[in-house]
C-alpha positions, 0 to 999 in steps of 0.5 A: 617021799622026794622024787628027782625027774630027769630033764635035758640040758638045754643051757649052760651058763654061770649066774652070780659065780654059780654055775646054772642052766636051762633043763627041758621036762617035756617042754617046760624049762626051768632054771637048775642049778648045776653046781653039783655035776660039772662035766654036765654039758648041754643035751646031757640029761640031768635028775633034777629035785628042788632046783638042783641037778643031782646026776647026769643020766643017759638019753635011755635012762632018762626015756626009761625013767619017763615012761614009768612016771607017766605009767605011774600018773595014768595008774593014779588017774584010773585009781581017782575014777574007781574012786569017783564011781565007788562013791557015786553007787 
């Protein structure tokens, strides 16, 4: 499954013809490539997979979308420690 994580623009800029940027995921930036969404501007958010922005998304989508991730990374974490305890009875 391929899985696209929203992030923020934070840079704009073209880098060999392409048209590139800087995208904030929480505090991590990245460099992502912009080609496929060119009215992007910085502090648009963008759904970002393998190093390309795909769409631009608003702030509360983006929020929206986050806050599931990390209910879905809380879940799998909780799923590790049943596991971890199963095993050791």
């Amino acid at each position: 499954m391929c899985l696209g994580i929203p992030g923020k623009v934070t840079e704009v800029y073209t880098d060999n013809e392409m048209r590139m940027g800087k995208v904030d995921f929480g505090g991590v930036a990245r460099e992502v490539c912009l080609e496929a969404v060119d009215e992007v501007k910085v502090d648009d958010y963008v759904i970002v997979h393998a190093g390309f922005a795909l769409s631009i998304l608003s702030e509360e989508d983006a929020m929206e979308t986050l806050s599931i991730l990390n209910e879905m990374s809380m879940l799998a974490d909780e799923m590790d420690e049943i596991a971890a305890s199963v095993q050791e009875e």
